[in-house]
N, C-alpha and C positions, 0 to 999 in steps of 0.2 A: 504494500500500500504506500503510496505517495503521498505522505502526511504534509509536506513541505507545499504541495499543489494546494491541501484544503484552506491552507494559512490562507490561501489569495480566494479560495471557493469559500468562505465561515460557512461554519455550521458548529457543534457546541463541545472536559470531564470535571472533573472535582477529583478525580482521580481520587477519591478518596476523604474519609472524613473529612472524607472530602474529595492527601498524600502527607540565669539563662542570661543572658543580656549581652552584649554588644561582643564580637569576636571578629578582631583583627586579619583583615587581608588581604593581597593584591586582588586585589583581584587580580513590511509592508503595511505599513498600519493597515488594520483588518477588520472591514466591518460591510461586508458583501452585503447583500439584502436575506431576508431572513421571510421564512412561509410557515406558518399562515402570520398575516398582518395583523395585530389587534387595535385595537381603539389606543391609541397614547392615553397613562396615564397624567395625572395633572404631575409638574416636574416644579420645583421650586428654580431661581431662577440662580445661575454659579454663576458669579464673576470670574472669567478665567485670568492668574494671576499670571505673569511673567515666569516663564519656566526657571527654575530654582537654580541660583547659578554655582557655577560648577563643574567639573567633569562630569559627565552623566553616572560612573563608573564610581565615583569620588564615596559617596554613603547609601551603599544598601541595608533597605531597610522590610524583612518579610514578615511579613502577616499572614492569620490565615487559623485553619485546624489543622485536624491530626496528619493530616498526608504532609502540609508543611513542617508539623513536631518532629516528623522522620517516627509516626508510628510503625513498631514491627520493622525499624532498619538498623542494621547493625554490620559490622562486616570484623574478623577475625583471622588471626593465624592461621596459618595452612597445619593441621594435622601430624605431629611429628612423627617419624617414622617407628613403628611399633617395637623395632628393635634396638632403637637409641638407648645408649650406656651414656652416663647417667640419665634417667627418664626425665626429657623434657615436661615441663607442668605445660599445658596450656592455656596461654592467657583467655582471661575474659572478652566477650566478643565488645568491641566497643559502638556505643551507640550514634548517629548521623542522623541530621535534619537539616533540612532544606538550605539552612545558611551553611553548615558544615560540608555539605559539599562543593558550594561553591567559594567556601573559604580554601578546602584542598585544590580547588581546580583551578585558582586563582595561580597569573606567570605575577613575578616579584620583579617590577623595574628597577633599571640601574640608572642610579644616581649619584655620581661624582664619584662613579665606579664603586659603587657602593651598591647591595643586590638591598631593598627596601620593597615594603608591602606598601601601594597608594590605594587601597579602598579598604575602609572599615563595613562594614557586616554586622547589623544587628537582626538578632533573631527576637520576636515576638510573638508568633504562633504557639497557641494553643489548644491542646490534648482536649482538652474542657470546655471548647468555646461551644458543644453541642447542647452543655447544662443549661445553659445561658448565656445565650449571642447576642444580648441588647447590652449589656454593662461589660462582657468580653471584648464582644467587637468594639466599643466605644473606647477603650480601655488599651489595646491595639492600635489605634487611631491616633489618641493621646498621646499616647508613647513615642509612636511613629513623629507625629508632629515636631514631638519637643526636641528631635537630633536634627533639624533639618534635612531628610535627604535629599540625594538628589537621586533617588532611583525606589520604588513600592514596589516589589512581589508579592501579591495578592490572590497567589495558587486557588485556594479554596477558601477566602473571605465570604464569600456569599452562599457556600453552600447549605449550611444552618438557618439560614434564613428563609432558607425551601424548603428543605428534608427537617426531619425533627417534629416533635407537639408542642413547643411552645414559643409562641411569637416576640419579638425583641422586649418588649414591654411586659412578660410574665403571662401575655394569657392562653388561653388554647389554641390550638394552631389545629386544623384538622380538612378543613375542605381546601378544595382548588383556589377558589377567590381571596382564602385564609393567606397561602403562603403566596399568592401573587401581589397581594398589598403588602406583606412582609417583607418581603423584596426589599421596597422601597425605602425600607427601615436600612438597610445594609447600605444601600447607592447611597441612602444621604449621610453615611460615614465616609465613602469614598468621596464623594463629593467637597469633604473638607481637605483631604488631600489637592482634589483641582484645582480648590481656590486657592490653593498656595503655589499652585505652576509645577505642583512633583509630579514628572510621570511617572505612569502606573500600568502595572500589565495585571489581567484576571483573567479568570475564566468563566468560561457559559456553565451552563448546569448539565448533567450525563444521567442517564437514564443508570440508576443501578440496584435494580430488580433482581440480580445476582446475588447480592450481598445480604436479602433477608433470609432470615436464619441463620446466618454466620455471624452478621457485626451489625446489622439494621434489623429491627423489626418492622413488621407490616405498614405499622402505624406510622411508625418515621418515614413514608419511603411517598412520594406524592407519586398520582395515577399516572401513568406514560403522556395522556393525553393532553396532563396537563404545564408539561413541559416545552411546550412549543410556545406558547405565551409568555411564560415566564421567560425562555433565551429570546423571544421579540421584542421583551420589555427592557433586557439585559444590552440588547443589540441598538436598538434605538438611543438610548442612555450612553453609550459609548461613540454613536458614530456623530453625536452633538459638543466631543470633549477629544480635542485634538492630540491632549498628552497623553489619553487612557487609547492603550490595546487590550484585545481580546484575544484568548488560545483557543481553541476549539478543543477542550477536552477530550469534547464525547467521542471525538473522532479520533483520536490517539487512546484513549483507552479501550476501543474497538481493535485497533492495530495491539495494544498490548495481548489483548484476549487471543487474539489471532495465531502468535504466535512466528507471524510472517517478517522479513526485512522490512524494517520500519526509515524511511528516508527524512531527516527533518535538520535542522541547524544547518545545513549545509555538507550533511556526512550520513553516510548507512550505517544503520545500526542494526545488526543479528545478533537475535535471541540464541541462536546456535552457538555462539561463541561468548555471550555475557549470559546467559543461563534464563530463568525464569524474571519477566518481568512485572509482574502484578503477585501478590502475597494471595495464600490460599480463600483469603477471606473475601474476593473478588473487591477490594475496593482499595485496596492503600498499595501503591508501587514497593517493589521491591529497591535494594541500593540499586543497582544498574537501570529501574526502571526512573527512580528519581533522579539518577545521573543527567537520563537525557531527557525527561520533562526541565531541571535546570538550565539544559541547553537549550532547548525552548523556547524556556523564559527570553533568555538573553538575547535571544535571535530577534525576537519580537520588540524589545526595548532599544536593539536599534536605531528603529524606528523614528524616536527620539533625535538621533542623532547620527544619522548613516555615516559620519566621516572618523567617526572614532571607531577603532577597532578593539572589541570588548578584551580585556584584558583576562581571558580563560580561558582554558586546554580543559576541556572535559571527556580525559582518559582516563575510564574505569578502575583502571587498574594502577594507573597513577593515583589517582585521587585514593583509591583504597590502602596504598601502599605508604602516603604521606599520612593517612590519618590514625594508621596502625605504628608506625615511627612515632609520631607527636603521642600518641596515648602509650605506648612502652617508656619514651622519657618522661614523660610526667609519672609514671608510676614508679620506675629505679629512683625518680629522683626527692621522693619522699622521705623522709628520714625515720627511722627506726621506733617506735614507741618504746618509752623506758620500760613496758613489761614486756620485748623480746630483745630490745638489745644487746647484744653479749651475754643472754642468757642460755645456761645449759641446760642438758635433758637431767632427770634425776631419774635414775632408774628402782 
């Protein structure tokens, strides 16, 4: 499947509940026409602010649920050989989100010959934001605001505002017309982003009908039918906001399911040789599957600014290999507690 074609064809994932604070490192606008049309709802009206100056690269900033917490991602040591003398322990698998990996995928420029990281990386996605996405998402927002970026990943910010039983303001969320005005509750947090000139990349909303009885239940899950309105209402709202991109999720986590060569960022990627890409619970990317939904991302936020060339290599196995170095030295490099230091065994 040629994912890279739909970028310019939209159509709609959340990849995941969608798919802590600030971590150091170098780091086609897309808004097709969209079927069926619905009635516009009423839209309050954004000042769009002068885009936030800066390298675009300069502060990222990700928001979002569980697919951007890096639910269920982790990546670990390779297995030591069963017959190693002395027996290696194996470490603990260590855990990656959405910033982490584009913190490991980040190239480190040189300056005054000197190898330096120029983009900070704050993470703010949250595991929870499905409890409650009105004072979450606001909360996320807030955050975001107060570092200035100059760059919003917004993987799966709006996906709780669809999916889920309770509406941003605490009350029941249950029919189609429920979470299509709930919507609106999310946009007008992006929307404070606009007014500050960040751009910002999201995604549409993904049918994931898969996922009940594993990670969603019935109730959380809105009718199929009634997702075409809701990515009309998602699609319209973006193609009026020149800083804000759209991903077409649903159509890259069709190509995850698939299981096929997936083409996107400018590079092929096979499942054949990076392994499984979406987690058994049909909703949240696996590490190699969040690898290249990050490239994605980036590819899109372009956009922004076509003349800069994005400061990351998103090599699987680089990026796995840096993240598993940086969590081995943070671990030797802890010191001793006084209850095992130099202490012996008593037999």
């Amino acid at each position: 499947m040629r994912i890279r074609n739909l970028f310019i064809a939209f159509a709609t994932i959340a990849v995941g509940v969608a798919f802590s604070l600030g971590a150091r490192a170098t780091d086609d606008r897309v808004a097709p026409p969209i079927s069926p049309i619905v009635t516009p709802l009423v839209t309050p009206s954004v000042t769009q602010a002068p885009i936030a100056t800066g390298h675009l690269y300069d502060r990222i900033a990700v928001v979002g649920a569980s697919a951007s917490d890096g639910f269920g991602v982790s990546v670990r040591e390779d297995a030591p050989a069963i017959d190693s003398n002395p027996p290696v322990k194996k470490r603990t698998p260590t855990r990656l989100n959405l910033a982490d990996v584009l913190r490991y995928a980040a190239r480190p420029s040189t300056i005054d010959g000197a190898s330096a990281m120029t983009t900070i990386i704050h993470h703010y996605a949250s595991g929870f934001f499905f409890a409650n996405p009105g004072p979450v998402g606001r909360s996320e927002i807030d955050r975001s605001l107060a570092i200035n970026p100059t760059l919003v990943l917004g993987l799966d910010f709006l996906f709780w505002y669809v999916y889920g039983t309770v509406t941003a303001d605490g009350k029941p969320m249950v029919t189609a017309p429920d979470r299509l005005a709930n919507l609106d509750a999310g946009l007008a947090q992006l929307d404070r982003l606009v007014s500050a000139g960040i751009p910002l990349v999201i995604a549409d909303i993904p049918d994931m009908h898969d996922a009940i009885g594993k990670m969603l239940s019935e109730s959380q899950v809105p009718e199929v039918d009634a997702l075409a309105p809701i990515n009309a209402r998602i699609a319209q709202w973006v193609k009026a906001r020149p800083t804000v991109t759209i991903m077409p999720l649903s159509h890259i986590l069709t190509a995850l399911k698939s299981g096929g060569v997936i083409e996107l960022a400018g590079r092929t990627w096979d499942p054949a040789e990076l392994g499984e890409l979406l987690q058994n619970d049909q909703l949240h990317p696996t590490f190699a599957g969040t690898v290249i939904i990050a490239a994605g991302l980036i590819d899109l936020a372009r956009t922004n600014d076509a003349s800069l060339t994005p400061p990351f290599e998103f090599k699987p196995k680089a990026i796995r290999e840096r993240a598993l170095a940086k969590s081995a030295a943070k671990k030797d490099s802890k010191p001793e507690s006084p209850a095992t230091a130099g202490s012996t065994t008593v037999r």
